[in-house]
C-alpha positions, 0 to 999 in steps of 0.5 A, a space after each residue: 500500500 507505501 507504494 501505491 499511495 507514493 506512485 499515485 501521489 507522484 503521478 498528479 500533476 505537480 503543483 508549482 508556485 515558484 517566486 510568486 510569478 502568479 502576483 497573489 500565492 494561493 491560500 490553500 486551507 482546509 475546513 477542520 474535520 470532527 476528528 470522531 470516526 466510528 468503525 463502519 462508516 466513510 470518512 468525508 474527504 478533504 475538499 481544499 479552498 483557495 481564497 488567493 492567487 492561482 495554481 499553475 501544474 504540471 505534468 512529467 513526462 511518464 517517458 523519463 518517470 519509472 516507479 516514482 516513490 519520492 521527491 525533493 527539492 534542492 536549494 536551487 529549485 530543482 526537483 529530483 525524483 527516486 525511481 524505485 524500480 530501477 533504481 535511478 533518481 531523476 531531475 528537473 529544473 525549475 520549470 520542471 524540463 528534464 535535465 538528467 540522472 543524478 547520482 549512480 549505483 542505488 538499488 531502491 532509492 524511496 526518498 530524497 531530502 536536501 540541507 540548505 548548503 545543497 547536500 542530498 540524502 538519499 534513503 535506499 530501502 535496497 541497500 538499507 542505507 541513507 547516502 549523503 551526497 555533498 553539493 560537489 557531487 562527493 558521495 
């Protein structure tokens, strides 16, 4: 179920809002749900409201994307996705166009997170290890 709920995650169209190009951010809220669930019976679904600026998406190509299962965002913008699978990690600038492979010889790469010095940390679920790339591509 991880995977799954990852992968259909990933596959939505990514929601950008990068620098504030829209004018107004959005502002996204939520109406607070009765936190009262009896066994038995459907949970209402959250049903976002935006009361500010737009939301511009968009889609990855699914011919650089094999069995996402997670993402990140580097200092500079730019968003790289783990491919469980096949064990790569792909990126994307931040006008989300494919740029390339970073990174070599992960078995399942499931999350990537960055510090703000640039520094990656990758978790490989294959290996049972979390790699630390530094931002001079030393790992």
């Amino acid at each position: 179920m991880k995977v799954s709920f990852k992968i259909f995650f990933c596959l939505i169209p990514l929601v950008l809002s990068i620098n504030n190009i829209y004018g107004q951010a959005p502002s996204i809220s939520y109406a607070t749900p009765v936190n009262v669930y009896t066994v038995g019976t459907a949970i209402t679904a959250l049903v976002p409201t935006n009361t500010g600026g737009s939301v511009s998406t968009t889609t990855l190509s699914t011919t650089s994307v094999s069995g996402p299962s997670g993402m990140g965002l580097s200092p500079a913008g730019n968003l790289y996705v783990t491919q469980y699978t096949n064990g790569t990690i792909t990126y994307y600038n931040s006008s989300v166009t494919y740029i390339g492979t970073f990174g070599t010889g992960f078995t399942n790469p499931d999350g990537i997170v960055f510090d703000a010095a640039g520094n990656a940390y990758i978790v490989d679920a294959g290996a049972g290890s979390v790699f630390k790339i530094t931002s001079g591509g030393i790992k």
